[in-house]
N, C-alpha and C positions, 0 to 999 in steps of 0.2 A: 900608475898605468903599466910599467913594467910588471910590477907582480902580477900584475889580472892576464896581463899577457902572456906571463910565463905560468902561469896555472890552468890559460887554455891552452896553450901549445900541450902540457902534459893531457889534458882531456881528450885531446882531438889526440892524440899517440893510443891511449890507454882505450878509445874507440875503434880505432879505424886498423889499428896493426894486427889486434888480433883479427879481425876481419879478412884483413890480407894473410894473414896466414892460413886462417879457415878456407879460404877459396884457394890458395897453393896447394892446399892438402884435399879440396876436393877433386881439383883439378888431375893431380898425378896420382893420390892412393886412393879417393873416396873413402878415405878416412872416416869420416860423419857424416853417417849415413843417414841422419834427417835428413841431409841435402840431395841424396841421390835422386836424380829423377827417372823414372821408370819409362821407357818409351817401350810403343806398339812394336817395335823392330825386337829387342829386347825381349818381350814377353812371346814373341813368337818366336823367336829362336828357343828359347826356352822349351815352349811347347813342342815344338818339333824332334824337342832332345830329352821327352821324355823317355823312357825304360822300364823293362820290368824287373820292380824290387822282391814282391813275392808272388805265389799263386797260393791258393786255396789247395788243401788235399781234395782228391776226387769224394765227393759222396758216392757213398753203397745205393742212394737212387738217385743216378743225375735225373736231372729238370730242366728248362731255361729258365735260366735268371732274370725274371723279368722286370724288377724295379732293386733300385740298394737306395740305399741312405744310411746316412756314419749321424752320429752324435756328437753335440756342440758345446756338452756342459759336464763333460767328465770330472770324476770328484778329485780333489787334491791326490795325488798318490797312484789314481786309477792310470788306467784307461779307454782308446776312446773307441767305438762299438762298431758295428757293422749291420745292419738290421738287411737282409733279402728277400725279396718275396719271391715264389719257385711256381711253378707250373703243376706242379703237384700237391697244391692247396696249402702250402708250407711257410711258413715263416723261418729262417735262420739268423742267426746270430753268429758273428762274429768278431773276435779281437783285431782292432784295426790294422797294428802294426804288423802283426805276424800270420793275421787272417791264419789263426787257429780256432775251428770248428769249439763254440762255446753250448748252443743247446737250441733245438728247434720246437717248432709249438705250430698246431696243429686244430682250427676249430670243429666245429660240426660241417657235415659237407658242402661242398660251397667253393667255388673259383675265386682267392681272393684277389684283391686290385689297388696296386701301389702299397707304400709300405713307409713309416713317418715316426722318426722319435719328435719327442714332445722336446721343446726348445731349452725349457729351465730344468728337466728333469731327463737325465740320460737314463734311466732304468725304465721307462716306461714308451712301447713301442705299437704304434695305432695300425690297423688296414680294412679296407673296406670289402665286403662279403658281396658277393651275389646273392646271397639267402638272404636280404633284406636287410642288413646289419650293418655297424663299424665295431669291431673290437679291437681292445686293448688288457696289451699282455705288460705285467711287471717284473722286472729281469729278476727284481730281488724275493721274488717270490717262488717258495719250492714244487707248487703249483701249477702246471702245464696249462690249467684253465686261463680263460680272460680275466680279468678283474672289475674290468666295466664291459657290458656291451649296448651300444647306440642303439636302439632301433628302430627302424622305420613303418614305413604303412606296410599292408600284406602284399601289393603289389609290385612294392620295390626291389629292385636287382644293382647293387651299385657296382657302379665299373669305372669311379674314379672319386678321390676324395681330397682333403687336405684338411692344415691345421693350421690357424691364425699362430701371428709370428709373438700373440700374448698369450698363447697354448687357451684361451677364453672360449673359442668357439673354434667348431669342429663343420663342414660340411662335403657332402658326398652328392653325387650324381648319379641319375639312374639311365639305367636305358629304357627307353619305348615300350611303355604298356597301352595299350589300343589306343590311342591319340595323345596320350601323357605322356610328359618327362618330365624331372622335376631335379629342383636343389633344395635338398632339406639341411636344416642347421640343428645343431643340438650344444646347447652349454656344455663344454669340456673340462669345465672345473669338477671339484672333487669329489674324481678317482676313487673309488673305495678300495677296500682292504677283503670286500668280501665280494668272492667268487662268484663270477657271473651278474655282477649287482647291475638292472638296466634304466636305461634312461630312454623317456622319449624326446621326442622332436620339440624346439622351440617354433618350429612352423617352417614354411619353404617357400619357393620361387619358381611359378608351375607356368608362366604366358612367354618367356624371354626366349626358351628354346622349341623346338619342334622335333627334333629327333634325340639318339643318346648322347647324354651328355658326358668325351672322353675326356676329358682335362680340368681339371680346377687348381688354381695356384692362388694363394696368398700373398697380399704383397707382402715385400721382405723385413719392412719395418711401421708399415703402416695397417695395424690387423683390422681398419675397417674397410680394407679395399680389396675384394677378390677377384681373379679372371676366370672365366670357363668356356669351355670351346667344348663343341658339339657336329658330331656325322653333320648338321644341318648346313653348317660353312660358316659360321655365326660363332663371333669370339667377343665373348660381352663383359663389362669394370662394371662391376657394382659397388656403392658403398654402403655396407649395412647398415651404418647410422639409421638411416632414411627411415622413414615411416612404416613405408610399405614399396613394393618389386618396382612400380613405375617411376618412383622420385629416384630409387637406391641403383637404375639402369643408366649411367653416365654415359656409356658407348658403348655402339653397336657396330663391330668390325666386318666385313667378308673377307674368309678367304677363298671363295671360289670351290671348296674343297673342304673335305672330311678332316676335322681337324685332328692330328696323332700326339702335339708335341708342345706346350706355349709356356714362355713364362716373363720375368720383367727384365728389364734392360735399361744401362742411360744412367746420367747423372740424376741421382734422388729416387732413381728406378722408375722412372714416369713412361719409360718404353714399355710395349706390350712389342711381341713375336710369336710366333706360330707354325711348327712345320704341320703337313699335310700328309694322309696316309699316300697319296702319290707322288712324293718324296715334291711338292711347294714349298715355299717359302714367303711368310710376309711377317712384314713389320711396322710398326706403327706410333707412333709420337704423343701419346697424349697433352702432351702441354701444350699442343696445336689448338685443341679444342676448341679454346675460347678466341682462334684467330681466324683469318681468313686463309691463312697456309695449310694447304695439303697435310693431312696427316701421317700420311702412308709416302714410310721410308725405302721404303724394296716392298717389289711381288715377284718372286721368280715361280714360274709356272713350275719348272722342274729340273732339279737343281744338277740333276745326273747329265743335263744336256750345258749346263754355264760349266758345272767340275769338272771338265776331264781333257785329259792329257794322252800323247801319245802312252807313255806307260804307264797312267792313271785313269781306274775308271772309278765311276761311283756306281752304286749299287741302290744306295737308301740312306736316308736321313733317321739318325735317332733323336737329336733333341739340343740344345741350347745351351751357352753358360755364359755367363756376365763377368769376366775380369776386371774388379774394380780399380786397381792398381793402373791398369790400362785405359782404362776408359773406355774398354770394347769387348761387342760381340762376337764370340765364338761357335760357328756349329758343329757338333761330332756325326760323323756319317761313315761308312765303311763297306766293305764288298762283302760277297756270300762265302768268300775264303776266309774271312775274318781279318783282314786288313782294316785300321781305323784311318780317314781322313779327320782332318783338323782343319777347319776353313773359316776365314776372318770376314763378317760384313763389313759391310760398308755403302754409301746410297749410288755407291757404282756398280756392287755387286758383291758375288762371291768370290773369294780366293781362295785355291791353297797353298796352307800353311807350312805342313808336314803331314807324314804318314808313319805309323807305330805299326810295326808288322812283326813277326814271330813270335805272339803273343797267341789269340785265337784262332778257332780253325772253322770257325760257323760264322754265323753273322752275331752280333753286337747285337744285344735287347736293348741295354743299361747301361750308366755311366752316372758316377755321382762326382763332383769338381771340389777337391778341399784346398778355401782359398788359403786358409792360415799356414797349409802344409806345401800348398802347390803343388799337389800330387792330383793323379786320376784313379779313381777305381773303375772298372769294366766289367760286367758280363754280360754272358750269351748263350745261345741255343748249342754250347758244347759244353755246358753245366761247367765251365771256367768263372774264377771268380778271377782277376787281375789286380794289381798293385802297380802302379807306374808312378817315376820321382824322376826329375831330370839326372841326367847321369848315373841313374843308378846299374847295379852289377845286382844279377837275378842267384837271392841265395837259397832259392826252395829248392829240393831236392826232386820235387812233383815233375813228371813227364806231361807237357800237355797232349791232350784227347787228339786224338787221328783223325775222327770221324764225329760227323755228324749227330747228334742224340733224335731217336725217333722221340714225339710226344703227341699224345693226345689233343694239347692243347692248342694245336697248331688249325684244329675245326673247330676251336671254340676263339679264338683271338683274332686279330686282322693281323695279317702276316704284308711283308712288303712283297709286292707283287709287282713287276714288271708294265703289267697289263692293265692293271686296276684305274679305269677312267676317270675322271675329274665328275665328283658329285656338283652338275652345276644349278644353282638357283637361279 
């Protein structure tokens, strides 16, 4: 009995000490840092203390910059990319960290819309055409041409698209042809090697919308569940699985309004959000579904009248981003001088968070959120590309732009407008 005693007294030591010392040392250095826990407080100071690290050199043709997206699967030794899409029918590329000018591309004419590398493969970067199309450019190819192009029926115009999170399928959204709108899908597997090789449509989804359709988003790890919002108010989950459009229409959202902005939110990402071209806000819970609890987490009509402060105003909402670290949503929004707001949901409202100022001097198109790096990238109608890292010290040598860039595009896009009334159904 003594020995068993004295061999658990050393077990109960050789358990529980290091333990104790583990929690002394998280306690006063966070030493180990599995243990840290990340709070909402935390991550918004953070936020607020972001910086600009670099700017982009000015292009010989500014643009706005109207969509970015960086690459997630850079090769050993690489680095990681910058894909923009421009107002001037443009694709750019560039190096993420130094956002040096790498090579732009250029299809037949055509307004393109949003702009998407491919998840397992960073050298290959998608966007959808007005002229009826989606193409896709290969970095590694010395070829300026497409490599594949999608394409649609003769009537199609697509003005927004995306890519399943198993890069398997591809779909795009059109705008309104005499009572049509449609979501066509096309197999995104393989890409060829020869210039211009095209593919049609696996078929599409023509009764769920009624006007164009601006937004589609893929879930983030689920690639049979997509979202798409539409001019009509109407933000709908389908699951492709499904047979056919009426089994594959899980939920059918209103937001009162012209939808600008949506994407997923929430533990497992089972939140859907949405801002509106008159700068709205809603939110939504799909795990409600199958209860009898209210789905709908926040409506804010308009967010420019819940944000503002004596010397804070808002101007317009750009779009959304899911801190998972947090556990929360963030929206980006900003004034006509190019000030960015940072504001936290929550089912009480909006907050703000911080403001990033001396950066832009137009308004904010774009924003892409890198969570591995916890940085921002930014641009906007003053053809600025942005880099922001918390604490960082700005080492471009680039002057930002004074003035405002005139563009064409500005009668071809919905611009945030002050006045622009609530599309109501």
């Amino acid at each position: 009995d003594v020995i068993a005693g004295f061999l658990y007294a050393i077990l109960i030591l050789a358990v529980f000490h290091p333990l104790v010392d583990l929690i002394d040392n998280f306690n006063l250095t966070y030493k180990y840092s599995p243990l840290i826990i990340i709070t909402v407080e935390m991550v918004e100071q953070q936020l607020a203390g972001l910086r600009i690290a670099r700017r982009c050199e000015p292009s010989e043709e500014p643009s706005y910059l109207l969509d970015i997206h960086t690459s997630t699967a850079a090769q050993p030794g690489g680095s990681r990319l910058v894909a923009v899409c421009c107002s001037n029918e443009s694709i750019r590329v560039y190096d993420r960290e130094r956002l040096q000018f790498l090579r732009e591309y250029r299809g037949r004419p055509g307004l393109l819309s949003g702009v998407r590398f491919a998840h397992a493969c960073d050298s290959l970067v998608f966007s959808a055409c007005s002229q009826g199309s989606v193409r896709c450019w290969d970095l590694r190819s010395a070829s300026r041409e497409p490599v594949q192009v999608f394409t649609g029926y003769p009537s199609n115009a697509f003005i927004s698209f995306d890519l399943s999170c198993s890069d398997l399928v591809l779909c795009a959204g059109t705008e309104k042809a005499d009572k049509d709108t449609f979501l066509v899908f096309w197999d995104a597997r393989g890409v060829t090697d020869c210039a211009s090789a095209t593919k049609e449509p696996l078929g599409v989804y023509s009764e769920s919308h009624n006007d164009d359709i601006t937004k589609i988003c893929f879930h983030p790890t689920e690639a049979n569940l997509v979202v798409s919002g539409s001019t009509d108010g109407l933000v709908n989950v389908f699951d492709i699985n499904k047979d056919n459009e009426d089994d594959a229409l899980i939920s059918t959202c209103n937001s009162d309004s012209s939808v600008s902005s949506l994407g997923w939110a929430g533990e497992g990402y089972r939140q859907v959000y949405c801002t509106t071209h008159d700068e709205g806000f809603c939110w939504w819970d799909m795990a409600q579904l199958d209860t009898e609890d209210p789905i709908t987490l926040l409506h804010v009509l308009d967010a420019r009248e819940t944000v503002c402060t004596e010397n804070c105003s808002l101007h317009y909402l750009v779009g959304g981003l899911y801190h998972e670290k947090a556990g929360k949503l963030f929206l980006l929004g900003g004034t006509s001088t190019g000030n960015i707001h940072l504001m936290g949901c929550s089912s009480d409202g909006l907050s703000l968070v911080g403001t990033l100022g001396g950066g832009h001097s137009a308004t904010v198109r774009s924003f892409c959120w890198s969570p591995s790096e916890e940085s921002l990238l930014t641009g906007g109608e003053d053809a600025q590309l942005l880099l922001w890292k918390p604490g960082a010290v700005e080492r471009s040598l680039t002057k930002k732009a004074s003035l405002k860039i005139s563009s064409s595009v500005q009668k071809r896009v919905r611009v945030h407008n002050t006045s622009l009334k609530s599309r109501r159904k």
